[in-house]
N, C-alpha and C positions, 0 to 999 in steps of 0.2 A: 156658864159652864165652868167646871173648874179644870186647873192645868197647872202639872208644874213644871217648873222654869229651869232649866241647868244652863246656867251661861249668861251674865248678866253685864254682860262686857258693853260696847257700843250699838251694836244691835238688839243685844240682848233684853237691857237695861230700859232701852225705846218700847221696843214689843214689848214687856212688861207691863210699862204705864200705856200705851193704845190698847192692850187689852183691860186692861184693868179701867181705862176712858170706859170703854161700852157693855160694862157692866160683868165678868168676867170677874172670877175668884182668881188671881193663880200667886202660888207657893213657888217665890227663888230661890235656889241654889245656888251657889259659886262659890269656891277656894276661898275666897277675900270674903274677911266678914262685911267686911262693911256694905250696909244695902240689901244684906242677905236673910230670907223667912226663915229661912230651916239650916241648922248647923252641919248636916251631913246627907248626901242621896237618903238612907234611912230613914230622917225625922222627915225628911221632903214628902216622903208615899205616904209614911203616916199618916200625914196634916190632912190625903189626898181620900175621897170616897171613893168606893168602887162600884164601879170599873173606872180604873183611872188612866187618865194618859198624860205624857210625858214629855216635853218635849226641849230637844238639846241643841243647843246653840253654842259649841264648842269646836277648837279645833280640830280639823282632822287628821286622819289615822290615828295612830299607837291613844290619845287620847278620848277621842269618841269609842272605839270600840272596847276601851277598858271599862267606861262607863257604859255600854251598851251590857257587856257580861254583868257589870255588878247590878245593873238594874233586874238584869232573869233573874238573878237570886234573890232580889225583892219584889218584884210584882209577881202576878197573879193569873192566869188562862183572863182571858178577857180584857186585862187589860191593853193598852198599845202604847208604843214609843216614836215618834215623828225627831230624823234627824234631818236638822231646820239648818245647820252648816256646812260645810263647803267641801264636802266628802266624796269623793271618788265613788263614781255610781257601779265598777267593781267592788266596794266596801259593802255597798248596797246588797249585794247578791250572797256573801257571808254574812250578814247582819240579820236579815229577815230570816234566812231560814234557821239562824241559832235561837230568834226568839220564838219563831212560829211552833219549835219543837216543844215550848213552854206553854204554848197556847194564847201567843203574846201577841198582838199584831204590831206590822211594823209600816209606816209611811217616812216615803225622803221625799223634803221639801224644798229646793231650791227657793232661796229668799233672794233679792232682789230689791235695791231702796237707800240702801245706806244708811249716815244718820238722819236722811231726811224722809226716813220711813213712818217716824212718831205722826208727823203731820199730815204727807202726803200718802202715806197707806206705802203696803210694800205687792210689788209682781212676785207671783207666788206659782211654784212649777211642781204637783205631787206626782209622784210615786207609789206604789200600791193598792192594794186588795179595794174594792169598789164602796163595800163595807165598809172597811175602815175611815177610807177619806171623807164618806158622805156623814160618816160620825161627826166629824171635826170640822164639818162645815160649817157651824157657828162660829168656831178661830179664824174659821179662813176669811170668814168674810167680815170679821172685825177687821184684820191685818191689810185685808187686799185696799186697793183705793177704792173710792165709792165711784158709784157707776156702776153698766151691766157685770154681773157675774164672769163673762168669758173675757173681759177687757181686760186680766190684771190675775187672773187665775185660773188656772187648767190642770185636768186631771190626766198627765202626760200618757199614762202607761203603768206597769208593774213598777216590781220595787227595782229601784234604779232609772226609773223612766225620767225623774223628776230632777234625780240629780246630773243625767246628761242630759237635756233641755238646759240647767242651766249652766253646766261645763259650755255647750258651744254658744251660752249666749255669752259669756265671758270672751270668750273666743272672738266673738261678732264686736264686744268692747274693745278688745286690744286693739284691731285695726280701723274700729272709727277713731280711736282716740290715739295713734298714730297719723291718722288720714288728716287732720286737724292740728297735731303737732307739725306734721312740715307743711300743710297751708302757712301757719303762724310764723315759721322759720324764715319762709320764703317771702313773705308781706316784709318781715324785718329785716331780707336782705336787701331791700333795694329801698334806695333815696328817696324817688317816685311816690313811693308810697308814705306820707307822712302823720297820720294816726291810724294805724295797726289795731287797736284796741275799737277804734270807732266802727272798722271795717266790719272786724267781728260782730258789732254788737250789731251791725245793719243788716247782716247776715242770719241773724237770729229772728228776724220775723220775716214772715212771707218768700223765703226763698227755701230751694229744693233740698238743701244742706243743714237749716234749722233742727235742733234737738237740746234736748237736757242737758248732752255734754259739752254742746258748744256756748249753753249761757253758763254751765260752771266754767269754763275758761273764761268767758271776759267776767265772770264775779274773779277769777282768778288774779286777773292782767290788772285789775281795780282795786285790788284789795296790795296786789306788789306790781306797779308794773314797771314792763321788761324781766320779769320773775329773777330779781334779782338778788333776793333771799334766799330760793331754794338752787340747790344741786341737781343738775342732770341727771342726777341716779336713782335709777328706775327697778325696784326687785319685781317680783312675778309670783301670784299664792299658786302657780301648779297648773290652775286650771286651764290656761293656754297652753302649757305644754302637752295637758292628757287633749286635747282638744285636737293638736296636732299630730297627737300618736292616733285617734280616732278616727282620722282624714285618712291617716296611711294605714291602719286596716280595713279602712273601705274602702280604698280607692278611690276618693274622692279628693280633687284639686282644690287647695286653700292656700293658696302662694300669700293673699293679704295677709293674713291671721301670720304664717309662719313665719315672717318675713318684720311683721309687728312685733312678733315674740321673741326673733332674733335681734332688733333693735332694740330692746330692752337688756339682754345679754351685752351687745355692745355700748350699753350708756355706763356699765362697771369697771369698765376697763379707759386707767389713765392716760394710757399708750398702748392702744393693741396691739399687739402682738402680731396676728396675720396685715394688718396694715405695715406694717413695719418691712414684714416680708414682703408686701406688693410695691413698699416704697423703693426698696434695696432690689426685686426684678428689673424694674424701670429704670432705676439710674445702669444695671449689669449691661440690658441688650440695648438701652436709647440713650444712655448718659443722660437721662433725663437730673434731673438736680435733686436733691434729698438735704431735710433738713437734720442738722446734728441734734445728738441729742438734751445736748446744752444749751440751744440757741434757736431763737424766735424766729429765725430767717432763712432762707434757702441758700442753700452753699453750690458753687457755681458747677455747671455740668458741661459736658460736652455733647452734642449730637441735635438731631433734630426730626426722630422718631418718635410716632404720636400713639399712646396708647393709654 
């Protein structure tokens, strides 16, 4: 099948070459020449037969959707567009119906796999028209891991289905991979425990807690351990926070997830601020002790209220 490629980044650049492994034509696009088939969206369709489809691996908002319009002005009723990035699946609900107006179809894919998608296949979540998806189901199942068909890819729902299946599985990562950061805190607070790193990796087979992300932490802890090359500091692509606004329009309880998301909020800040404030209530009603902001040690307090 042929496909062209918009977004030839870490993802992008992987999916490339596994389609292009299983026998798949596809035409890349990207800003940076370098690595790149075609010089512009334009020569991209061109390169492409029709009905052609399309498919974007770009960041989201303001950029996927500029590309989404410039592509209605060059494909074709029949053609489709598949956004394979990390888009808000409200984007999803203005995106389809400006290309369907064209006669364009449109499919959102939550991808799923990182960079170790080239080898091990990527989990893959669509969105849209029944037709459409079942088009592209030679991509999908180049892309997806081998195995059954429903192991690794699902046709969620309409358009937007695909990209909130994978907002709350984002959502489902922040707080395993918090749930695992302070296991690993807590192994490394106490004496008791004296290889940390072994524990983990004993943990990785045959018990309840085994997963992907907890043998990327000991490839982690192995490759620096005690992590003590990197910084605490943790950003967030979005998708835990739409995850959490999504809880609170439904009314559905997700203390883990919000609570994950807000710890990563907390790992930017040198001296927060609201601690700061709960340090200064404590020393007001207990005299409890508070350290200056100059110095490594607690300066002396009076009282003996426990809070």
């Amino acid at each position: 099948m042929e496909l062209g490629l918009v977004g030839l980044g870490r993802m992008g650049g992987n999916m490339r070459e596994r389609l292009r492994r299983g026998g798949h034509t596809v035409v890349g696009y990207a800003r940076r020449p370098d690595g790149r088939d075609a010089d512009s969206l334009a020569a991209m369709v061109e390169q492409l037969a029709a009905p052609r489809a399309v498919w974007l691996m770009i960041p989201a908002g303001d950029p996927t959707r500029s590309t989404v319009v410039e592509l209605g002005g060059l494909l074709a009723a029949g053609d489709v567009v598949v956004d394979g990035g990390n888009s808000r699946w409200t984007d999803d609900q203005t995106n389809a119906p400006y290309l369907a107006e064209r006669g364009i179809g449109y499919v959102d894919c939550g991808v799923s796999g990182g960079v170790w998608g080239l080898e091990n296949g990527y989990g893959l979540m669509a969105g849209g028209a029944a037709a459409d998806v079942e088009r592209l189901m030679p991509i999908f199942d180049t892309l997806r891991p081998e195995g059954p068909r429903d192991e690794g890819f699902v046709h969620a729902g309409p358009a937007g289905a695909g990209h909130f299946a994978k907002m709350v599985h984002n959502g489902i990562e922040y707080g395993l991979m918090q749930a695992y950061a302070e296991g690993y805190e807590l192994l490394a607070a106490t004496d008791l425990v004296t290889n940390v790193p072994g524990v983990l990796r004993a943990w990785s087979r045959g018990t309840v807690v085994r997963s992907w992300l907890l043998d990327l932490l000991v490839a982690a802890l192995d490759e620096d351990p005690g992590l003590a090359e990197i910084k605490g500091y943790v950003e967030d692509s979005g998708e835990g926070r739409w995850t959490v606004e999504a809880a609170i329009d439904h009314g559905v309880p997700a203390p883990v997830i919000s609570a994950a998301l807000f710890s990563r909020f907390a790992s930017r800040q040198d001296d927060s601020p609201a601690m700061k404030a709960v340090a200064a209530l404590r020393n007001q009603f207990g005299g409890h002790a508070v350290r200056a902001a100059d110095e490594a040690g607690p300066s002396s307090g009076a009282g003996d209220t426990r809070t």
